[in-house]
C-alpha positions as CSV (number, residue, x, y, z in Angstrom):
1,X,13.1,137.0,-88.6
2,X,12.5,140.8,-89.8
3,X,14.1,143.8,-88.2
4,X,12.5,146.2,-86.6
5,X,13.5,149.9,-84.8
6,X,12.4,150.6,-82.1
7,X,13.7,152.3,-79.0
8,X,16.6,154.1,-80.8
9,X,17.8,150.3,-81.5
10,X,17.7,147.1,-83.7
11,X,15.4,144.4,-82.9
12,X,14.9,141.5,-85.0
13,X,10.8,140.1,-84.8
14,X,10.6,136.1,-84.7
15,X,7.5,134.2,-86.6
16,X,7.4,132.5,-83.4
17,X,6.1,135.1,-81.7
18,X,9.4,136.6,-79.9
19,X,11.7,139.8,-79.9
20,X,15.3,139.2,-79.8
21,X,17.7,142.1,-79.0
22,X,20.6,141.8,-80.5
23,X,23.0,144.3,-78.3
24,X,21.8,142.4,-75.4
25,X,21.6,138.8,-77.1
26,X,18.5,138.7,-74.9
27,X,15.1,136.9,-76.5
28,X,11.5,138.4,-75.0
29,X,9.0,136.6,-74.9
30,X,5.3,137.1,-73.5
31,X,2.2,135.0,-72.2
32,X,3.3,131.7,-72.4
33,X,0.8,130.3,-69.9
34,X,2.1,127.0,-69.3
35,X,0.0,124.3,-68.1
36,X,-3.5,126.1,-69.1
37,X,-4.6,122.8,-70.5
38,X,-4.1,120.9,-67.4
39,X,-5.9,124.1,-65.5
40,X,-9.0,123.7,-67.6
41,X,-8.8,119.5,-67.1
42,X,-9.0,120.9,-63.8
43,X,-12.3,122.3,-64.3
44,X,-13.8,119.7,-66.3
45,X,-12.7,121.3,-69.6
46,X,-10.7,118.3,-71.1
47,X,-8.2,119.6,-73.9
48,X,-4.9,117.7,-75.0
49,X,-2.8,118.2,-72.3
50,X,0.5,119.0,-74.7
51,X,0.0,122.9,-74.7
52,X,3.5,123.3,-73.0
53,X,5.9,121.1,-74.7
54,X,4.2,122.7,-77.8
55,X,5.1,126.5,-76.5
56,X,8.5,125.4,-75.2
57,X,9.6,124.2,-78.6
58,X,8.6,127.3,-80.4
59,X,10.8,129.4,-77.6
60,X,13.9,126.4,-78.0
61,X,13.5,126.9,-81.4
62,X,13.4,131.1,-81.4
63,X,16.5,130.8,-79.5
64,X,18.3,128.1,-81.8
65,X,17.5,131.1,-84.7
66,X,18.8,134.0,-82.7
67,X,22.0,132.4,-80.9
68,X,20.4,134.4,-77.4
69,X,22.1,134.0,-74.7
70,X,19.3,135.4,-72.1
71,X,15.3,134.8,-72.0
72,X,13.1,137.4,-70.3
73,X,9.7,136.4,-70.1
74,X,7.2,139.5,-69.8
75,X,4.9,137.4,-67.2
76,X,2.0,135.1,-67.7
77,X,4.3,132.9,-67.7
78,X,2.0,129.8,-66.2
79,X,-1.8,129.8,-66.5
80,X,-1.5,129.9,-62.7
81,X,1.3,130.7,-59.9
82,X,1.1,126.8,-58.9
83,X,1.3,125.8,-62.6
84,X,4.6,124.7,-62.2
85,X,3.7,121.7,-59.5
86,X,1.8,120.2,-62.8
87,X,4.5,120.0,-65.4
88,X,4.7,116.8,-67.0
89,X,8.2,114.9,-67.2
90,X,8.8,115.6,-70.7
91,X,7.6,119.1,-70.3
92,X,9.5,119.7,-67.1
93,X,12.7,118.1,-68.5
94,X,12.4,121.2,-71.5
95,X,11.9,123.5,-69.8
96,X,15.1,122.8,-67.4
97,X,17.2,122.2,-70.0
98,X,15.7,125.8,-71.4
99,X,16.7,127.5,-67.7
100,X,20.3,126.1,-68.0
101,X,21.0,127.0,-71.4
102,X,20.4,130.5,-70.7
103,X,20.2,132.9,-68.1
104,X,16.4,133.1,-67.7
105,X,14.3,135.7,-66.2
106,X,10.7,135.6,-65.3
107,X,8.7,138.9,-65.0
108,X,5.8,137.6,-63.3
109,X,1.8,138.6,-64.0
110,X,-1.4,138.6,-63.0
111,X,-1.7,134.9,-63.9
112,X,1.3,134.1,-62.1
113,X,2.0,136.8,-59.4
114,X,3.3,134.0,-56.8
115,X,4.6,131.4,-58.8
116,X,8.3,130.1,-57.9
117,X,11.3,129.5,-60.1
118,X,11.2,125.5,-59.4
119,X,12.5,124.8,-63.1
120,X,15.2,127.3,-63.0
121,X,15.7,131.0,-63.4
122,X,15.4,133.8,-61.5
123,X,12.1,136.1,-60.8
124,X,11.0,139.8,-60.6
125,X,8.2,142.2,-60.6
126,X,9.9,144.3,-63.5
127,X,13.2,145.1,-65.1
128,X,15.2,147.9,-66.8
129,X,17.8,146.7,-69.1
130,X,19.9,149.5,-71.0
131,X,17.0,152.2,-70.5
132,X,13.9,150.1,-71.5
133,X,11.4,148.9,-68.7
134,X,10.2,145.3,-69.0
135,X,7.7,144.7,-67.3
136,X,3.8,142.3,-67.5
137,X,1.1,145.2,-68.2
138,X,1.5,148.4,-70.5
139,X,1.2,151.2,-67.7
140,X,-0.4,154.4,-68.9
141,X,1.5,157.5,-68.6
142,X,4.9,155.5,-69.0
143,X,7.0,157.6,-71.4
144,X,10.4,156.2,-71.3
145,X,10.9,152.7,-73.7
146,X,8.9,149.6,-72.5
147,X,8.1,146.5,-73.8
148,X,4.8,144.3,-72.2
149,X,2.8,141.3,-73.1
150,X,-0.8,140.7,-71.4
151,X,-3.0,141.9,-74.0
152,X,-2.6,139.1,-76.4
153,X,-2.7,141.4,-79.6
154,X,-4.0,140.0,-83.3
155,X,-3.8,141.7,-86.2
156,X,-7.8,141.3,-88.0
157,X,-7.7,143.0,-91.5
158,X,-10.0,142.0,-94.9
159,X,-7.7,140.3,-97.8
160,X,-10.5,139.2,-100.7
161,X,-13.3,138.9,-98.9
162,X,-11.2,136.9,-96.4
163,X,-10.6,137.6,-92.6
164,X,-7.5,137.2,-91.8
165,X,-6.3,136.9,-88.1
166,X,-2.3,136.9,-86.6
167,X,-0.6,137.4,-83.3
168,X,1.1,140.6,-83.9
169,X,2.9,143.2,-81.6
170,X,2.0,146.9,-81.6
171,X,4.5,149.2,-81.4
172,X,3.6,153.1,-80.4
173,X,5.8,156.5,-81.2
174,X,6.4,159.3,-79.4
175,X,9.2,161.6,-78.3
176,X,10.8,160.7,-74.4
177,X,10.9,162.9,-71.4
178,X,14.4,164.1,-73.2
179,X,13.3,165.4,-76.5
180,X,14.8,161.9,-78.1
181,X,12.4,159.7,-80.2
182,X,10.7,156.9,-77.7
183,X,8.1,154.4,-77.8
184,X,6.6,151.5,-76.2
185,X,5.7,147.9,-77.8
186,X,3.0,144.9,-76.5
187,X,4.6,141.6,-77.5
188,X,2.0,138.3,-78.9
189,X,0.8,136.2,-76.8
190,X,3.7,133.2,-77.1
191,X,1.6,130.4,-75.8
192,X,0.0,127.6,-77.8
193,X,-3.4,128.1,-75.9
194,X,-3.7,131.9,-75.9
195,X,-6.3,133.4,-77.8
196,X,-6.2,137.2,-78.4
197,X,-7.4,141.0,-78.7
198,X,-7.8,142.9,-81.6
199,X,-4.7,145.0,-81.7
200,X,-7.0,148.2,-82.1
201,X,-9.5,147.5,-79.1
202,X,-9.6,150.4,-77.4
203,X,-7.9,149.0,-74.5
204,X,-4.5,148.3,-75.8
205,X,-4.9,152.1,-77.6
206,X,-5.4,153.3,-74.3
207,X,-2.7,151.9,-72.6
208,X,0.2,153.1,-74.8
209,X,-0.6,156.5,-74.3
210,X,1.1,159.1,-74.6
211,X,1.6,158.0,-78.0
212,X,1.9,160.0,-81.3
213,X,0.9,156.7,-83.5
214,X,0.3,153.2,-82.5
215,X,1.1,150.0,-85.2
216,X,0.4,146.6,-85.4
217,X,3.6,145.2,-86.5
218,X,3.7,141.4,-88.5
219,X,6.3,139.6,-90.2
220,X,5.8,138.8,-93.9
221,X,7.1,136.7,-95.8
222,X,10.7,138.0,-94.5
223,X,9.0,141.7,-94.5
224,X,7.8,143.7,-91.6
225,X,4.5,144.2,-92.6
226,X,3.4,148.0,-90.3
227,X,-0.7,148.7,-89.9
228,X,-2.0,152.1,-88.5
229,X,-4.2,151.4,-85.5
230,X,-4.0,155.5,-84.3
231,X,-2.2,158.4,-85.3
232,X,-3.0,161.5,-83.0
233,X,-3.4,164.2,-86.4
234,X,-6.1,162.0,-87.7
């Protein structure tokens, strides 16, 4: 875990993929998309069908590391809103076990704007916890603190002649409706089957704006590793 300011506050970055805040002892996490294998067996698209016990043990283990005592997920949180009907045992048994450990929140998304909490937790469009806006999507025009997921950011940058490519979350700056120092952040996809967007596509630019600069944020070898996607006096 690295730390990382952001929001006037501490926030320690997981290499599996999460944010844990530790005023709140609360672990984000974003785009988990449960069940997309058995969604694309659905379809004819056979893939090993293990994609969710695989993404529930990198969130058990985040929260093992962090000692949280809440989850908010930031939505997508099954490939689908009936997702959860095709939980297998083992998969279903983890992920209770998860929902009883901890009080668990899911912010639902456009993958999953019905789904139900049938493993446990509760459910909700969008939050506000101690001034920052949780919520699925990055929502242009928002200048108060927010964290999102959807956009799946990677990091792509050119290391000898090598491409490299990791999840990453990008982090904008700019100063709040009060004068203070703000900024919004787009969390990595969590999920074992999500693929991703190049954390400078235009897209994800645009939707932090109003922003003053916009990073791609990585941990490193027990360093926060910052890129520069934007910076508005370029």
């Amino acid at each position: 875990m690295v730390p990382l300011s952001f929001a006037g506050e501490e926030w320690l970055l997981t290499e599996g993929r999460a944010l844990y805040w530790p005023r709140e002892r609360a672990l984000l996490v974003a785009d988990l998309h449960l069940e997309k294998g058995s969604f694309f067996a659905r379809h004819g698209q056979m893939i090993p069908p293990y994609d969710s016990r695989e993404t529930l043990e990198r969130v058990a283990l985040a929260i093992r590391e962090t000692g949280a005592r809440r989850v908010i997920t930031l939505g997508d949180n099954f490939h689908d809103s009936a997702g959860s009907t095709r939980l297998e045992e083992h998969a279903a048994g983890m992920l209770h076990a998860l929902t009883r450990a901890v009080d668990w929140v899911w912010i639902t998304g456009n993958h999953d704007p019905d789904m139900e909490a049938r493993c446990g937790g509760t459910l909700a469009e969008e939050l506000e916890v101690a001034g920052v806006i949780l919520r699925h999507r990055a929502q242009v025009g928002e200048t108060r603190p927010e964290l999102s997921g959807h956009y799946h950011p990677r990091l792509q940058v050119k290391v000898r002649q090598r491409t490299i490519r990791r999840p990453c979350a990008v982090v904008s700056a700019n100063d709040g409706p009060d004068g203070k120092p703000s900024g919004r952040m787009i969390l990595p996809a969590c999920g074992a089957f999500t693929g991703g967007m190049n954390a400078g596509d235009p897209a994800i630019l645009k939707a932090l704006q109003p922003a003053d600069r916009i990073d791609a944020v990585v941990p490193a070898k027990g360093k926060l590793a910052r890129f520069n996607l934007w910076n508005r006096a370029a």
